[in-house]
C-alpha positions as CSV (number, residue, x, y, z in Angstrom):
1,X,0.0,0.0,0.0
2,X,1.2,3.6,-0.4
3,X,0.9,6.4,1.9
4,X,-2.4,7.6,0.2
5,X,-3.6,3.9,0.5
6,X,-2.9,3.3,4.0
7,X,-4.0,7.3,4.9
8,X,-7.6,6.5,3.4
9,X,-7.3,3.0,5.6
10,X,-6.5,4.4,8.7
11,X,-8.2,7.1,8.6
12,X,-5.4,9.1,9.3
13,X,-4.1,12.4,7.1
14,X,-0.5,11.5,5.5
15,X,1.1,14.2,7.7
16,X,0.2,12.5,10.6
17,X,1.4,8.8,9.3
18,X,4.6,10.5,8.4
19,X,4.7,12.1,11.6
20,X,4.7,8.9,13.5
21,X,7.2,7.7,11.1
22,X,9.6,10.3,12.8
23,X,9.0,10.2,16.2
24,X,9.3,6.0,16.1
25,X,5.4,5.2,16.6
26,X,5.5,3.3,13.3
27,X,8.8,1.6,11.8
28,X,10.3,3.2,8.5
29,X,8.0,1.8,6.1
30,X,10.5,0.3,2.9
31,X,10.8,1.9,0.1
32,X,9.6,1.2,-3.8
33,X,12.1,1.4,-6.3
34,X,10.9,5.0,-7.4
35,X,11.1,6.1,-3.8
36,X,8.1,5.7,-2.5
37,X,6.9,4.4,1.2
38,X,5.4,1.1,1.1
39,X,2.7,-0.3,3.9
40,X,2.3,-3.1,4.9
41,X,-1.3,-4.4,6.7
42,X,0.7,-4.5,10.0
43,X,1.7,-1.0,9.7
44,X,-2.0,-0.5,8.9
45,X,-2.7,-2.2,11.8
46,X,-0.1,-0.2,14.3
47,X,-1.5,2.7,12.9
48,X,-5.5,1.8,13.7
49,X,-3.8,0.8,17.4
50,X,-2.4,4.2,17.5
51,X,-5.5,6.3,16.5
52,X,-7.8,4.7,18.9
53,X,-5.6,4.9,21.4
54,X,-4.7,8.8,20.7
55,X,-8.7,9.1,20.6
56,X,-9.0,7.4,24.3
57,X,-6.6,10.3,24.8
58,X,-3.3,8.5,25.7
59,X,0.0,10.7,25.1
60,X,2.3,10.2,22.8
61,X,4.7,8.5,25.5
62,X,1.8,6.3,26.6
63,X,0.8,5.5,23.0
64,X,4.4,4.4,22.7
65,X,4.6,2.3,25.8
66,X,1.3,0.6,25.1
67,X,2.7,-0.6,21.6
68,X,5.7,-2.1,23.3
69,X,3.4,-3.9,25.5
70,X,1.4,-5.1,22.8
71,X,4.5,-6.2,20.7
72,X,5.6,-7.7,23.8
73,X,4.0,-11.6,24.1
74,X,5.5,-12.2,27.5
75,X,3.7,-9.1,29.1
76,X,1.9,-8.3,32.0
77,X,-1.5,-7.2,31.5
78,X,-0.9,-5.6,35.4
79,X,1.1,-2.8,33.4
80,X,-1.1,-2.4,30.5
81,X,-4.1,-1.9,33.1
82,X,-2.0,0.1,35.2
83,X,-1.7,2.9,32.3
84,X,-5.3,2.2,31.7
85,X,-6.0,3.4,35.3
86,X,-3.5,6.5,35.2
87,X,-5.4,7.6,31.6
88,X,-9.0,7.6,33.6
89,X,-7.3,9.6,36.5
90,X,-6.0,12.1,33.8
91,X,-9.2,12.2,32.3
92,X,-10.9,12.8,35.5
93,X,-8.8,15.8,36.4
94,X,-9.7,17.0,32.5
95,X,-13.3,16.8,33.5
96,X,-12.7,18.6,36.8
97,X,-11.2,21.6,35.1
98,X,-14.0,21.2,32.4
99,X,-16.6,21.8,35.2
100,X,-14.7,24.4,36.9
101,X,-14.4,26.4,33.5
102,X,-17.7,25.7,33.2
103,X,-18.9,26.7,36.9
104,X,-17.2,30.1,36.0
105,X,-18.6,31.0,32.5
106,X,-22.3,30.6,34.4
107,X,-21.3,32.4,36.5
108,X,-20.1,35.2,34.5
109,X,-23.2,35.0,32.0
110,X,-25.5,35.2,34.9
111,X,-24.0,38.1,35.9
112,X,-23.7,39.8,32.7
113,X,-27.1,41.9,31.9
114,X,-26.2,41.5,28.0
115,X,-27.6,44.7,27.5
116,X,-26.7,48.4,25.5
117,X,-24.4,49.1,29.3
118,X,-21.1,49.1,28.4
119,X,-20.2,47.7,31.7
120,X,-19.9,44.0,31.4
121,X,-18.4,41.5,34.0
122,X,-17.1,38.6,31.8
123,X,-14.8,41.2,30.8
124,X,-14.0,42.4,33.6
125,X,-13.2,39.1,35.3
126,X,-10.8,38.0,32.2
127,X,-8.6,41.4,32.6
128,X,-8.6,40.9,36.4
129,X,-5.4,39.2,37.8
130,X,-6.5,37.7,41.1
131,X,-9.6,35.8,39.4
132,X,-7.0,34.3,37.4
133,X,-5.1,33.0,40.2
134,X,-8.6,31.7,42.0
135,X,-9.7,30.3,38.0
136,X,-5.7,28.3,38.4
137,X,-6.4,27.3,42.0
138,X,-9.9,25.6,41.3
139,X,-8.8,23.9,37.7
140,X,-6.4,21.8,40.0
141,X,-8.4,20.0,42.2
């Protein structure tokens, strides 16, 4: 397969396939006489194994460590689970901060009469410094 073959696969853009070409998330694919990349279905494969787990919102680092683990036939499935757990904890902070953001933008609308006045206290709340600091304190619970 070519790159535009395995791209329309995957589901991935060619930028991105090439991009996890460079950073070692998918081996050099070999090359066709007139220079171009050749796939094979188990680089179609890594790939699919990297997008879903890029969707479930693993790192880059993470995406790379779960491949070894899956390359690896004498694994544990303890440490596969265990970056499983540390993703949902990562996630759960995400969702926090989410709801805080959130939490804040109610409370700024609510406040806000959204009328001809020029006075308006979104704005005023984004140019103030200490709500900033309080926004930081309660995105890191």
């Amino acid at each position: 397969m070519n790159i535009g073959e395995v791209s329309k696969k995957s589901g991935l853009p060619a930028k991105t396939i090439r991009y996890y070409e460079s950073i070692g998330l998918l081996p050099k694919p070999h090359r066709s006489e007139g220079g171009y990349r050749v796939y094979t279905s188990n680089d179609l494969m890594t790939l699919r194994f990297v997008q879903r787990a890029r969707r479930l919102g693993f790192s880059v680092g993470d995406v790379e460590n779960l491949l070894a683990l899956w390359r690896d036939q004498h694994r544990s499935s303890s440490e596969v689970k265990k970056l499983a757990i540390q993703q949902i904890g990562s996630i759960d902070q995400r969702i926090r901060a989410l709801e805080n953001m959130r939490g804040v933008l109610i409370d700024l609308t609510e406040r806000c009469h959204g009328d001809e006045r020029p006075d308006c206290p979104i704005l005023d709340d984004l140019a103030d410094d200490e709500t900033e600091d309080r926004f930081a304190d309660e995105t890191k619970t």
